[in-house]
N, C-alpha and C positions, 0 to 999 in steps of 0.2 A: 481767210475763212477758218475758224474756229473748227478742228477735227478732232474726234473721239479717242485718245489713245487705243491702239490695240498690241496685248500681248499675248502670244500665241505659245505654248509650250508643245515642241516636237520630241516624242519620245522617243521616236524612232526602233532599231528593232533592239526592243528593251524591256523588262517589267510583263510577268504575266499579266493577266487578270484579275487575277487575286491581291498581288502588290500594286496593280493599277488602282484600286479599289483604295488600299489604304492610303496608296499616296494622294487620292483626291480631298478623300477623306481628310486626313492632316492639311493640304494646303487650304480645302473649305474654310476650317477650322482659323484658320490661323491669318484670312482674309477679311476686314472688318465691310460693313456697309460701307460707310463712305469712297472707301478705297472701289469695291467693285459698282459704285453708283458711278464714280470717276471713269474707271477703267475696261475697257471690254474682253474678258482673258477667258479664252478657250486651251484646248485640251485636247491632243492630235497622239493619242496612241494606235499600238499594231491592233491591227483587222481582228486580232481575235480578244481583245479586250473592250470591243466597240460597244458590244450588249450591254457586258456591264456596267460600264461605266455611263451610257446612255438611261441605264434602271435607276444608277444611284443618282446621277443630275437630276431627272425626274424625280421620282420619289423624296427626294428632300429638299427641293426647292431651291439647288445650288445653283450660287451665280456665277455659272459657267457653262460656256458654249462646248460643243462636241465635232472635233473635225476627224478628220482621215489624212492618212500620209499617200494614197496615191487613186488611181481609179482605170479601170479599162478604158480604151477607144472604144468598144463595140458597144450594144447595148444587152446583148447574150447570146450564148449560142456554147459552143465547141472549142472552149479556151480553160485548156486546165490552167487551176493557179489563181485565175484573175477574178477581180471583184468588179465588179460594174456600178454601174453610177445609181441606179433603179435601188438596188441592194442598199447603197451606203444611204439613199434615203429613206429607204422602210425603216431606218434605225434611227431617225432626228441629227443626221451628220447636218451638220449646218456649212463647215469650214472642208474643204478637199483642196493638200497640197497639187499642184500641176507645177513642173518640172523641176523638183527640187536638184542641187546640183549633185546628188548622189544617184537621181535615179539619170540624169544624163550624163553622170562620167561612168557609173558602171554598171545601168542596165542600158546605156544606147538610145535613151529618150532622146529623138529629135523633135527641132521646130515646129516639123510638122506636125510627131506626137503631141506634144505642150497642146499647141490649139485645137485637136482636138479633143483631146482632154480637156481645156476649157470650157468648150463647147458643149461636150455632155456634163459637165457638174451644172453650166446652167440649164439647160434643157432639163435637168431633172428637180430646179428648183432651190438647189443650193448655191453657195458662194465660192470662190475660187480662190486663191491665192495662189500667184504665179510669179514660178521666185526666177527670177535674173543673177547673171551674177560674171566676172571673167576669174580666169586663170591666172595664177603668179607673172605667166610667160606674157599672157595676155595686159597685165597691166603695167610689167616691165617694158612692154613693147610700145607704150602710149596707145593703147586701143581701150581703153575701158570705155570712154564715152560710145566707141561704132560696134563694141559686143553690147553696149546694153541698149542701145536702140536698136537693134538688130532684133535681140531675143525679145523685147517688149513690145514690136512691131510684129513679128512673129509670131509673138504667144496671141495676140489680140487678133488679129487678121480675123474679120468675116464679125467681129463682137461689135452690138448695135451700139447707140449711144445710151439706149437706156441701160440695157444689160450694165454696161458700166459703173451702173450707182453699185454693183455688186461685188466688182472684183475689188482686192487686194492686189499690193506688189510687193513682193520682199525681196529686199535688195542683199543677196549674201554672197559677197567676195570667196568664189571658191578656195583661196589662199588663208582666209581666218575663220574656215569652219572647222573646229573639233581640230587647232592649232593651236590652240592659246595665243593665237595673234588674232588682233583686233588693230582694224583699220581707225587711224585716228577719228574723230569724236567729225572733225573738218572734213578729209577723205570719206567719210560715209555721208555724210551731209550731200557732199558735190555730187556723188552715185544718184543719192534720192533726187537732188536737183535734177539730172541728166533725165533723171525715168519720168519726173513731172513735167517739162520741157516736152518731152516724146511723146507724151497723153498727152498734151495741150495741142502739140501739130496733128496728129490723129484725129483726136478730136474735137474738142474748141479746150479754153481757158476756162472755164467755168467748170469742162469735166476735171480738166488737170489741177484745179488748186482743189476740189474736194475729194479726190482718190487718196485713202489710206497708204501710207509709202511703210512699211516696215525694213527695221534692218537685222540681220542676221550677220551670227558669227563670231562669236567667243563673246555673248550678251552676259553678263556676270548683275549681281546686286551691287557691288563695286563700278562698274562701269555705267550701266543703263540711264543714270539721273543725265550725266554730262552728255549723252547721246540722244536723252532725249531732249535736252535743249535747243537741240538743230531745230532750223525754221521747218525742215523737210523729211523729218525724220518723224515719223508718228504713230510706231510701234516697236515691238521685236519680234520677231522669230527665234525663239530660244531653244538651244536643244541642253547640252548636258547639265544647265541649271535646272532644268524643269525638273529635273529627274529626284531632286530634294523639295520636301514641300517648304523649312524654313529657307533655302535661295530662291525658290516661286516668288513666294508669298512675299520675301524682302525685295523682291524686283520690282514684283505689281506695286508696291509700296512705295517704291521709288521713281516709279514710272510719273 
């Protein structure tokens, strides 16, 4: 099945508002048609550059999507701090990370968090991306295949078959994120195999060969073309590239 490349730029916590602005700005710029008629690349900066960068896609007709880096369980109430799903849709978020591997190694997102957070970015209309991923220890140890059907079974629990046409998977080895190690071109391929495999027993073949599989994790302009040649591989998750608009823009390029 023929699937849409998606590349996804995570800013993480980086870049006002102000510099969000021009960084879209310049990667706009410097992305032709053809390239985003190809490609589908979104744009996941911090909660307080969401407006604007939501004003300027709009207002200029840019071809690029608007995600968010995380979202509450609740739906509101008596929770300093947190942003809610409701919230990040009055603002056209299309794309909300769920359980990126920084918010469970160091804010203590569990499995159980992941899906419901899943849960509410659908219930509110938007799309999810639910990142997977093991540990150095974990893949030293021959577990990567039973962590990532684990966490992919996990994150989905209770998600219908349709909901499905919505989600995302990005597959980022907690070992080559913001490492400069990048799992071979092969090793990330067999990850994404493992998670489409996992969605096909969950739910049939037909869900599992058209789910978006992205990979994350020291995603470079250099690397991306040979990664994205994998049969199973068919996006990125990129974070400290995104943060230049000519490595963006040479990614999408290459993608």
């Amino acid at each position: 099945m023929a699937r849409k490349p998606f590349i996804a730029g995570n800013w993480k916590m980086n870049l006002t508002h102000l510099e969000g602005i021009k960084l879209v700005q310049e990667t706009a710029y410097k992305l032709t048609k053809a390239e985003t008629d190809k490609v589908d690349v979104a744009v996941i900066p911090a909660f307080t550059a969401l407006r604007s960068i939501q004003t300027l896609i709009d207002g200029d007709r840019l071809p690029l999507s608007l995600g968010a880096q995380d979202v509450a369980i609740e739906d509101s109430g008596a929770f300093t701090g947190a942003v809610s799903a409701e919230m990040l849709a009055a603002l056209d978020v299309r794309w909300v990370l769920a359980g990126h591997s920084e918010r469970r190694e160091i804010f203590g997102d569990t499995d159980a968090d992941v899906n419901a957070k899943v849960k509410q970015i659908l219930k509110y209309g938007m799309n999810p991306i639910l990142c997977v991923g093991e540990t150095l220890d974990q893949r030293e140890a021959g577990e990567t295949d039973t962590v990532l059907s684990h966490q992919v079974t996990k994150g989905l629990a209770g998600i219908s078959h349709d909901d499905m046409a919505r989600v995302v998977i990005a597959y980022e080895p907690v070992w080559a994120i913001g490492t400069g190690k990048t799992a071979t071109p092969e090793d990330a391929n067999t990850g994404c195999a493992t998670i489409r495999a996992t969605i096909a027993q969950l739910f049939n073949e037909d869900v599992g060969d058209a789910i978006i599989i992205q990979y994350g994790g020291s995603v470079k302009p250099g690397n991306v073309a040979e990664l994205m040649a994998q049969p199973d591989i068919d996006g990125a998750l990129v974070g400290g590239a995104s943060l230049s608009a000519d490595d963006f823009a040479a990614l999408v390029a290459a993608s």
